[in-house]
FINULO-180201 format. One record per residue (C-alpha): residue number from 1; residue in three letters; x, y, z. Coordinates in steps of 0.05 Angstrom, whole numbers, plus 32768, in hexadecimal, padded with zeros to 4 digits. Each point is the difference from the previous one (the first is absolute). Layout:
# FINULO-180201
    n  res    c1    c2    c3
  NUM  ALA     X     Y     Z
...
//
This chain:
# FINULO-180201
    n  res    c1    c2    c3
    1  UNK  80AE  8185  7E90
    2  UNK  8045  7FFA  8025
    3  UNK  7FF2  7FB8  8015
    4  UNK  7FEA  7FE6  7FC4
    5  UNK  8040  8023  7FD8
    6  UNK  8029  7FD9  8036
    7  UNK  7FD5  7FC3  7FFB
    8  UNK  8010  7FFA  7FB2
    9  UNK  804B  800D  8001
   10  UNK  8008  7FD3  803D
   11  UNK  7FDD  7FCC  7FD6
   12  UNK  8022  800F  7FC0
   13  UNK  804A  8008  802A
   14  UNK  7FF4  7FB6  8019
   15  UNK  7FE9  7FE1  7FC5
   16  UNK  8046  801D  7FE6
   17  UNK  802B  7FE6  8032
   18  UNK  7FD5  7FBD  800A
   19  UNK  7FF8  7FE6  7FB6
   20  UNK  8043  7FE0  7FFB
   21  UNK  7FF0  7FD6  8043
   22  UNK  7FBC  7FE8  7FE8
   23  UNK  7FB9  8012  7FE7
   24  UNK  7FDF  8045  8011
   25  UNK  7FAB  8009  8009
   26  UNK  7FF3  8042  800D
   27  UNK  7FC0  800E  8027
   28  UNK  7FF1  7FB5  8001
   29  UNK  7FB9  7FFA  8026
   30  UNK  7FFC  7FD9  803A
   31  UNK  7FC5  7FCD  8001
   32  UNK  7FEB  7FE9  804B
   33  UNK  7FE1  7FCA  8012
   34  UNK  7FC3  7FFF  8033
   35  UNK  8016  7FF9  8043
   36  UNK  7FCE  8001  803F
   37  UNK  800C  8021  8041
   38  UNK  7FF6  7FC9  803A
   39  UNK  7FE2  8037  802A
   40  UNK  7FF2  8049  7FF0
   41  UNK  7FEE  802B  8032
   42  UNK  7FF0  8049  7FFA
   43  UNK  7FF2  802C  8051
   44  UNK  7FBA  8029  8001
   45  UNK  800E  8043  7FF8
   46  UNK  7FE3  8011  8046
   47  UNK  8014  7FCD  803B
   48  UNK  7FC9  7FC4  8017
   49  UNK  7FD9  8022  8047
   50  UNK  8026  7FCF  8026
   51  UNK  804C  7FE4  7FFF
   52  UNK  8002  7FB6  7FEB
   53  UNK  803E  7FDC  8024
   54  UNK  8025  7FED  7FCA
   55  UNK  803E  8012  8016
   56  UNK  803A  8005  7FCD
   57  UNK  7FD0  7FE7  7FC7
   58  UNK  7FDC  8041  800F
   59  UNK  803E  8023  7FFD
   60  UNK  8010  7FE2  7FC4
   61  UNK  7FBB  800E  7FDC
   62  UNK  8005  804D  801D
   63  UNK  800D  8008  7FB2
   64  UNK  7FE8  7FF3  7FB9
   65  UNK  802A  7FB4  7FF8
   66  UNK  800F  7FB6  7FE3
   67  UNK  7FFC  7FC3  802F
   68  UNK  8024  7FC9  7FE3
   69  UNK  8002  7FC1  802D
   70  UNK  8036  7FC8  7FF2
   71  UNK  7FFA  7FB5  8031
   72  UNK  804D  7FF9  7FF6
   73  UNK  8034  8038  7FEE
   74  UNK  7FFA  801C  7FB9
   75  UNK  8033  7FFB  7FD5
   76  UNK  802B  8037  7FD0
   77  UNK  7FC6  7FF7  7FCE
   78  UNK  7FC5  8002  8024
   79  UNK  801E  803E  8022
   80  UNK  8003  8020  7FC5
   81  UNK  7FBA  7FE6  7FE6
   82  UNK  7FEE  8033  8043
   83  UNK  8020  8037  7FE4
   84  UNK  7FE7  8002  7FC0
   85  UNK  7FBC  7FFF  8021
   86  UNK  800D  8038  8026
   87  UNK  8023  8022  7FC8
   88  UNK  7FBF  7FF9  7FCE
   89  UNK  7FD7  8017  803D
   90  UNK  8031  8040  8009
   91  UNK  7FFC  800B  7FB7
   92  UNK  7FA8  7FFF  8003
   93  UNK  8002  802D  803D
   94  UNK  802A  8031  7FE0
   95  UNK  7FDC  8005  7FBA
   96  UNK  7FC6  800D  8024
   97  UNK  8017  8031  802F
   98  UNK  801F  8024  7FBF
   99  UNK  7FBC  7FF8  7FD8
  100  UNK  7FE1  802A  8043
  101  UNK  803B  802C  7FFF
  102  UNK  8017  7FE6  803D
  103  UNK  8045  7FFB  8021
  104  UNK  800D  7FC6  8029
  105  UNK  8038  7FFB  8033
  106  UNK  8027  7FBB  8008
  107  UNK  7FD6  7FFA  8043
  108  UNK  7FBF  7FFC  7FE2
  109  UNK  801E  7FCB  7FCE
  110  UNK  7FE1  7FBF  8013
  111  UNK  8031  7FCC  801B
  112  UNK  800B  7FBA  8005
  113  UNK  8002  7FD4  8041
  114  UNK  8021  7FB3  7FEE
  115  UNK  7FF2  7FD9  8036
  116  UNK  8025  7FC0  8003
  117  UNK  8019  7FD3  803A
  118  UNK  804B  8013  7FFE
  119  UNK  802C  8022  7FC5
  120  UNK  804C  7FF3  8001
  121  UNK  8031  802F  8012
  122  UNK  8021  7FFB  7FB5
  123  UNK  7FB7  8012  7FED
  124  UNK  8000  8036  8026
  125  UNK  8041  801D  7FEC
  126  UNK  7FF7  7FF0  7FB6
  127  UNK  7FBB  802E  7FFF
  128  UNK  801B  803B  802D
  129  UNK  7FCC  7FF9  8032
  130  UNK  800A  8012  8048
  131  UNK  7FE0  7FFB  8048
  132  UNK  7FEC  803E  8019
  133  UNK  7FF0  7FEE  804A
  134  UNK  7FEB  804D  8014
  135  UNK  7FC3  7FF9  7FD8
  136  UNK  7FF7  7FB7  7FF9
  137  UNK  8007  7FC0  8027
  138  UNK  8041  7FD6  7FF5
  139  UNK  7FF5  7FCC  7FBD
  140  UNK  7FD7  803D  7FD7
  141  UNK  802E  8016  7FCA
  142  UNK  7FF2  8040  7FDF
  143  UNK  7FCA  801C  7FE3
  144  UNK  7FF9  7FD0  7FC4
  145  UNK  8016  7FC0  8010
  146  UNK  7FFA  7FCA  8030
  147  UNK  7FE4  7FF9  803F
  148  UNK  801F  7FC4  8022
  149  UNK  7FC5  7FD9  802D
  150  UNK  8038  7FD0  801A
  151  UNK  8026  803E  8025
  152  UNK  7FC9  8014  802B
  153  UNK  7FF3  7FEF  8047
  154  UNK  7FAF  7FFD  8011
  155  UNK  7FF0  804B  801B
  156  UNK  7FC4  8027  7FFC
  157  UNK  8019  8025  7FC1
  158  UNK  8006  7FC0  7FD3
  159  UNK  7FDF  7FCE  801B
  160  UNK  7FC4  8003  7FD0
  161  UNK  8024  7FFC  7FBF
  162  UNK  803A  7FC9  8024
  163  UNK  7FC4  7FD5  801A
  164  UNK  7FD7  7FF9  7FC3
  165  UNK  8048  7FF7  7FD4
  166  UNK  801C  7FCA  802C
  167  UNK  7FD8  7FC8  7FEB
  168  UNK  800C  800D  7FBF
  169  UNK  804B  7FFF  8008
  170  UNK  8011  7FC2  8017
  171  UNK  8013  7FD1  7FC9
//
C-alpha cells in the first residue's frame, strides 16, 4: 500500500513541477517491438557425464545467457538493442519466478555475452564496463557486455570460440 501511495504522489508531484516545461502522460504504456535473441542458451540442470573443452565459451555458458555476435564493433545503438534484450529477458525470468513464488538472486539472472572483434576504449568508458582479469581473461569486460575476440592470444582456454570467430572478422 506504501509504494503505491508514494507511486501516486511522486507522479502527481512531477506532473506539478513538469507541466510548465512540456506535456505530462502519466502511466503511458510502453509498446515493444519483437526483437530475437541471436543465440539463447539455457545450462542442464545437472552437468553432461563428460567435460566438453570449450574453454571460456563454457565458462561463459556456466549460466542461463544471451550470445550476441557482431563481424565488426557495434555501435552505441546496437549496444543498447543488447540491453533491451537482456532487459525483456530479466523482466520474463522474474514474472515467472514471482508467478512460482520464487526469489531470484542477480546471479541466477541470465546475462548477456557481446562478442565483437574489438570495442573502443570511449566505448568502454561510456558503458561502465570493466576487465576483471582474476576471473576472466584480458579483453572480457564484465558480466554483460563485450567480449573482445581481437584481445586474445590462441590458448587452450579460448581457442575454440577465437578460431571459429576469426574468419568471420576479417573485413
Amino acid at each position: 500500500m506504501t509504494r503505491q501511495i508514494h507511486d501516486q504522489f511522486a507522479k502527481e508531484y512531477l506532473e506539478e513541477l513538469l507541466t510548465p516545461l512540456g506535456t505530462i502522460r502519466k502511466s503511458k504504456k510502453v509498446k515493444s517491438e519483437v526483437q530475437e535473441i541471436d543465440v539463447w542458451f539455457e545450462p542442464f540442470s545437472s552437468p553432461p557425464p563428460t567435460e566438453l573443452p570449450l574453454g571460456l565459451l563454457g565458462k561463459m555458458a556456466a549460466t542461463s545467457c544471451l550470445f550476441e555476435p557482431f563481424r565488426n564493433p557495434p555501435t552505441e545503438v546496437e549496444i543498447r538493442s543488447c540491453l533491451s534484450k537482456l532487459y525483456t529477458v530479466h523482466g520474463d525470468v522474474l514474472r515467472k519466478a514471482k508467478r512460482s513464488n520464487k526469489t531470484l538472486t542477480e546471479a541466477e539472472l541470465p546475462v548477456l555475452w557481446i562478442l565483437t572483434p574489438t570495442f573502443s576504449a570511449r566505448m568502454i568508458e561510456d558503458f561502465g564496463t570493466h576487465s576483471d582479469e582474476s576471473n576472466w581473461l584480458t579483453g572480457v569486460y564484465g558480466s554483460s557486455l563485450p567480449f573482445m575476440l581481437n584481445q586474445h592470444t590462441r590458448c587452450q582456454d579460448n581457442i575454440l570460440l577465437t578460431q571459429k570467430f576469426r574468419k568471420f572478422l576479417k573485413p
